[in-house]
C-alpha positions in Angstrom: 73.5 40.5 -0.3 73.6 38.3 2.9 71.7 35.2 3.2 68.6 34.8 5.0 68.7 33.2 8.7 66.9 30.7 9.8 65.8 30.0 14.0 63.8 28.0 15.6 62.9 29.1 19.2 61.3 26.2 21.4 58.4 27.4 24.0 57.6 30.1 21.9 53.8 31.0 23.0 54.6 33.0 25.8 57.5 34.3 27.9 61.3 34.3 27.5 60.5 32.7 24.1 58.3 34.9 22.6 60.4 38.1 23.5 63.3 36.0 22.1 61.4 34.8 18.9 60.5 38.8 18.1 63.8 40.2 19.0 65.1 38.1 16.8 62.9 38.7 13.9 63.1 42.1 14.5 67.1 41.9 13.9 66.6 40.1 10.3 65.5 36.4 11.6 63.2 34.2 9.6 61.5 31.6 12.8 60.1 29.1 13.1 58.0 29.1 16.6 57.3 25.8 18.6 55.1 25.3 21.3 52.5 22.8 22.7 49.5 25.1 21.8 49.3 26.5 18.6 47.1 29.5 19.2 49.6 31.6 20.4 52.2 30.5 17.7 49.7 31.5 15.3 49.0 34.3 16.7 52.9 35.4 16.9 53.7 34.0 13.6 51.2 37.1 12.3 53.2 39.5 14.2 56.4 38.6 12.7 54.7 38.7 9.2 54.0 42.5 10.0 58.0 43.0 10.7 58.2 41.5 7.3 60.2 38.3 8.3 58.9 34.7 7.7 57.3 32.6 10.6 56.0 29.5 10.8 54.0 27.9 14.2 54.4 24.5 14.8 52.4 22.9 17.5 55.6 20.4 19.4 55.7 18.1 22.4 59.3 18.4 22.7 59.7 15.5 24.6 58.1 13.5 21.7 61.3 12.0 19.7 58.6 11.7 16.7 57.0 15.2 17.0 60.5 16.6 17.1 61.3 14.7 13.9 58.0 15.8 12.1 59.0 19.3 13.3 62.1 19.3 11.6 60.9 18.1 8.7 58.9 21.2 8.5 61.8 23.2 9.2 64.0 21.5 6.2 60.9 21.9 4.3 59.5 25.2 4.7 63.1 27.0 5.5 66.1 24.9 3.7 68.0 25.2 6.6 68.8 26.1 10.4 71.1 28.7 11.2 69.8 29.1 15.1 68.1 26.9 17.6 67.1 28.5 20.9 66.2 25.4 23.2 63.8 27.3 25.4 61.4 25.2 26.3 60.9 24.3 30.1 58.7 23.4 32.8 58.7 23.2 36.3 57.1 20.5 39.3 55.6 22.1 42.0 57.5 22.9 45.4 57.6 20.0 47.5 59.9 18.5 49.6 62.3 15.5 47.9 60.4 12.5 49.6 57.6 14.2 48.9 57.8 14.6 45.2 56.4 12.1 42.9 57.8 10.0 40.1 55.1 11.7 37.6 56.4 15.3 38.9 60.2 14.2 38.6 59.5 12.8 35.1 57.7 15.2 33.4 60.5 17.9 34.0 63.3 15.6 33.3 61.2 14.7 29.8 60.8 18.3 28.7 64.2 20.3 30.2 66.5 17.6 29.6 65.2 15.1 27.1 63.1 17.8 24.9 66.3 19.9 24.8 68.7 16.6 24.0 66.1 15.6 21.2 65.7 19.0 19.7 70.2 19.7 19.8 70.5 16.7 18.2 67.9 17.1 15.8 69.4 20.8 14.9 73.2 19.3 15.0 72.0 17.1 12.3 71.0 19.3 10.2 73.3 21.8 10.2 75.8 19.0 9.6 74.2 18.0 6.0 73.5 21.9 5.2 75.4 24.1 2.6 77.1 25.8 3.7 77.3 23.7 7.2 77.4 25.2 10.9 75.0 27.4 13.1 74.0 28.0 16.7 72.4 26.0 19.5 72.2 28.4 22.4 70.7 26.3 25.1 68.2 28.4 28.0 69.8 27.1 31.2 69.0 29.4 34.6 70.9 30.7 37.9 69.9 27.0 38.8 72.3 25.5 36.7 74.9 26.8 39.6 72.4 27.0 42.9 69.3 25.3 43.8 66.3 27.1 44.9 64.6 25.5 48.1 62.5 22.8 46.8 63.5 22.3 43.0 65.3 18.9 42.1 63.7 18.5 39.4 64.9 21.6 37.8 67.3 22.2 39.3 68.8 18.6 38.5 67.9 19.2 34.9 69.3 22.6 34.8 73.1 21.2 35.9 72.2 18.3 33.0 71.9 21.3 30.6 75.4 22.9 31.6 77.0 19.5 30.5 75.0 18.9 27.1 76.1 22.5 26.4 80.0 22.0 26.6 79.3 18.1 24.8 77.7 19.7 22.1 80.3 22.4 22.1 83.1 20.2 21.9 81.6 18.2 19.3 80.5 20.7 16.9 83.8 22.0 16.6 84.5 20.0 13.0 81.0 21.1 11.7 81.1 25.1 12.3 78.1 24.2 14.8 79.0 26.9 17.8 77.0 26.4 21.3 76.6 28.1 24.2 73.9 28.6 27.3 72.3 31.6 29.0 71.8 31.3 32.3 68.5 33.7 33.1 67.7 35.0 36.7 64.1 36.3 37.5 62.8 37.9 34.3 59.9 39.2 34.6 57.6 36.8 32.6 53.9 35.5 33.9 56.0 32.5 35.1 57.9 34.4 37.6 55.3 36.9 38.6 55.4 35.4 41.7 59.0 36.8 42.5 57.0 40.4 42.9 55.1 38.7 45.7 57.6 36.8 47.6 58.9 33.3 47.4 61.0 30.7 49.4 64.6 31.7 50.2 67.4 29.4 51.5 67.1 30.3 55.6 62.9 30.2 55.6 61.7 32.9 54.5 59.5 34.7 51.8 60.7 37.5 50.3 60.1 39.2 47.7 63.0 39.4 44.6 63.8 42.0 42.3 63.3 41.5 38.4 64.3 42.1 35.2 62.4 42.9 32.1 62.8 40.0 29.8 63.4 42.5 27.0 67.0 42.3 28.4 67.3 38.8 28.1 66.0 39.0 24.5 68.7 41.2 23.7 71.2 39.1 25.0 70.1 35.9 23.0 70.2 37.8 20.0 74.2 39.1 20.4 74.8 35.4 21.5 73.1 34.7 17.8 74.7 37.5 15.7 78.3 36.5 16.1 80.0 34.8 13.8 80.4 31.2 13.4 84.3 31.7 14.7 82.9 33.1 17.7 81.1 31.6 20.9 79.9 32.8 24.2 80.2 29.2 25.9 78.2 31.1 28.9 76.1 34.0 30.0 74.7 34.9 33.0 72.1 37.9 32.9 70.3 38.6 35.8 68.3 41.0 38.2 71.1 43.2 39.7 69.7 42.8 43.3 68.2 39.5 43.0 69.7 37.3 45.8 71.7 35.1 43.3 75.6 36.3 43.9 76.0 34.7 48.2 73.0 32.6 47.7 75.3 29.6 46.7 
């Protein structure tokens, strides 16, 4: 019989995580869901339970280098292990021009996309150092902004570059422990967040216009193939995306 698996999706309560988080349970995964409110974990976590895989919700600041070790205590405890971390968790400053934005803006992004995902990598690398049998999977949630900027986004934007580099560092270094990574880079699924692609957004020469989307069922599917191949396997990158969305000659 094969073992159990083990994830841990970050941002869980809502979105891309929660699609991923269920897709992934659905294909045999025991997760553990993190998010700053624990409502909706809880709420998800009962859900799982009626696909008959484990869940646990764990309410996580990710940028918190404490609440990310308490959180992984719970993991060691409850699970035994980590097989899978999917480093979703984002957020986003509000569209302003550079001189514009404030340090407060700049710093809360930077603290979640890029610290939170740092902190919660190294957290996972650790453990699936010490574990027996070693190894898993970080797959880190990047976007289309990891390659072009939207008007108006350094912050994430910035970040999002950050995370292309972390990727290939912890890639590279994981190598000796059977710890694989890799990135998906996601281009307007169509989660509450990015509702407001329906109804027309900023594009690169002035105007608004309105972008096509994606269900985010699509992207679920494609973090879960990132997560079922083997250990001797890793897509380093993926890009999945809204066919028409103006991504390809936006750069």
């Amino acid at each position: 019989m094969d073992r159990e698996k083990f994830a841990l999706v970050t941002g869980a309560g809502a979105g891309i995580g929660k699609a991923c988080a269920l897709a992934l349970a659905r294909a045999g995964w025991n997760v553990a869901l993190a998010g700053r409110r624990k409502d909706p974990l809880i709420v998800l976590a009962r859900e799982i339970g009626h696909i008959n895989r484990r869940a646990i919700a764990i309410s996580c600041d990710v940028s918190d280098p404490e609440a990310v070790a308490d959180m992984f205590h719970t993991i060691e405890d409850e699970f035994g292990r980590l097989d899978l971390l999917f480093n979703n968790a984002g957020q986003n400053a509000p569209a302003a021009p550079l001189d514009e934005l404030t340090w407060a803006q700049w710093k809360a992004v930077v603290d979640v996309n890029l610290n939170g995902a740092f902190l919660c990598a190294q957290a996972a690398f650790g453990l699936m150092k010490s574990q027996n049998p070693q190894g898993g999977r970080i797959i880190n949630n990047g976007s289309i902004s990891a390659h072009v900027p939207r008007p108006m986004s350094a912050p994430y934007t910035a970040t999002k570059h950050a995370i292309t580099g972390l990727t290939k560092s912890i890639a590279l270094d994981g190598r000796p422990h059977d710890i694989a990574c890799g990135q998906i880079d996601i281009g307007n699924a169509l989660t509450d967040m990015a509702r407001k692609m329906t109804q027309g957004v900023p594009q690169a020469d002035g105007r608004i216009a309105v972008e096509p989307t994606m269900d985010v069922e699509q992207v679920a599917a494609a973090v879960v193939h990132m997560a079922s191949l083997p250990l001797s396997t890793n897509i380093l990158s993926m890009t999945v995306m809204a066919t028409k969305m103006p991504f390809v000659g936006r750069g």
